[in-house]
N, C-alpha and C positions, 0 to 999 in steps of 0.2 A: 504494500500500500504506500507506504514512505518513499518508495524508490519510484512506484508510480506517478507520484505526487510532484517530483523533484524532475524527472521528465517531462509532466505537463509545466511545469512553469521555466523550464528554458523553450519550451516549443518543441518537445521531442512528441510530435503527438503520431506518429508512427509507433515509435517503441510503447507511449502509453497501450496502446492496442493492443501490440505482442503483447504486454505483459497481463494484459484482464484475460488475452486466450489463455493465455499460461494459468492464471487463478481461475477462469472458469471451468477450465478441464478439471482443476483438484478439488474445486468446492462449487458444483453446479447450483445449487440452491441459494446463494449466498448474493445478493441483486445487488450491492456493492462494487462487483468488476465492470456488468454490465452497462452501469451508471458512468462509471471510469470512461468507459469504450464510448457510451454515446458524448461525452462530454468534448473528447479528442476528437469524433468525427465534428463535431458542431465547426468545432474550431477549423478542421477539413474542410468546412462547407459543404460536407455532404448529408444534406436532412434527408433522405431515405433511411440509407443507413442509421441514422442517428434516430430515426423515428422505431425502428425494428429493435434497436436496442433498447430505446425508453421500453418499448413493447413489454418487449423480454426481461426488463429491471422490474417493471409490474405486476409483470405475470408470478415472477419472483417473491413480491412483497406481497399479493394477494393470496398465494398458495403457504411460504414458510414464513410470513413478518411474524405469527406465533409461537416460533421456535423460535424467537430472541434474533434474528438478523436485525438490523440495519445497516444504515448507509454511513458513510462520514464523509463531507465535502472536502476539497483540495485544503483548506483550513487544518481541517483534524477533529472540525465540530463534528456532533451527530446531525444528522440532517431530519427533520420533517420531514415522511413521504410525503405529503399534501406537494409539496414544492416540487417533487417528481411525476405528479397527473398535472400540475402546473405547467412543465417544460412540452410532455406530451401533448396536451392541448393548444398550448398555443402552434406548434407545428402544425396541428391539426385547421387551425385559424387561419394561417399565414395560406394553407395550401385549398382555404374556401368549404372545409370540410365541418361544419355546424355541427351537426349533430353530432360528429364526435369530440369536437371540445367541449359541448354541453353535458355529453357526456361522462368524461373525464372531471371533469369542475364536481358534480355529482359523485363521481366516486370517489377523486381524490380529499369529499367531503370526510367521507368516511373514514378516511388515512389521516389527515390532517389532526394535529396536536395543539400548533401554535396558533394562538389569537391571531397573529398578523396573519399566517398562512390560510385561515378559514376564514379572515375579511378580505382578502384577496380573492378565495374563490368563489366566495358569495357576489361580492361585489360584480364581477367578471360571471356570474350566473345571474344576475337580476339583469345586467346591462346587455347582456348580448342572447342569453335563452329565455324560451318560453314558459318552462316549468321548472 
């Protein structure tokens, strides 16, 4: 994670990658690599990719976040999931896809911890969806 960490902030965002395949192969359940990976693609410019792995980070959080995973951002903090159906929907925004940012806002209700992260997704659910 450290060494990942220290690669993303010179802009080694190729090796970030190699190295969440490396931690995803040894701890598949653990949505923390894949978090890694979409973050260094972001930075790539490539939001497909980076959309498959928020994917895959939440498919993550929604199946094992009860067996104690989380995330920790380039900082070292623990992260809010709320803030990772945050990232996911807004790519969902940017590419005209509604109902599934409405979506996500909605679920990442359910993940979300932090005050600011559930007035953000509220906020961003009353302004842009229906229900």
């Amino acid at each position: 994670q450290s060494y990942a960490n220290y690669k993303y902030y010179i802009k080694d965002f190729q090796s970030v990658i190699e190295l969440a395949d490396r931690a995803i192969a040894l701890e598949p359940k653990d949505p923390q690599s894949y978090y890694l990976k979409s973050r260094a693609l972001n930075e790539l410019n490539k939001p497909i990719a980076e959309l498959m792995q928020l994917s895959l980070c939440i498919d993550k959080i929604e199946t094992y976040s009860h067996e104690g995973y989380y995330i920790e951002d380039f900082n070292g903090l623990k992260m809010d999931f709320g803030t990772i159906f945050l990232l996911r929907a807004e790519i969902f925004k940017q590419n005209g896809d509604v109902d599934s940012f409405c979506d996500d806002l909605n679920s990442g209700l359910n993940y979300a911890k932090s005050a600011d992260i559930v007035a953000q997704l509220t906020s961003l659910k009353q302004e842009n969806c229906q229900n």
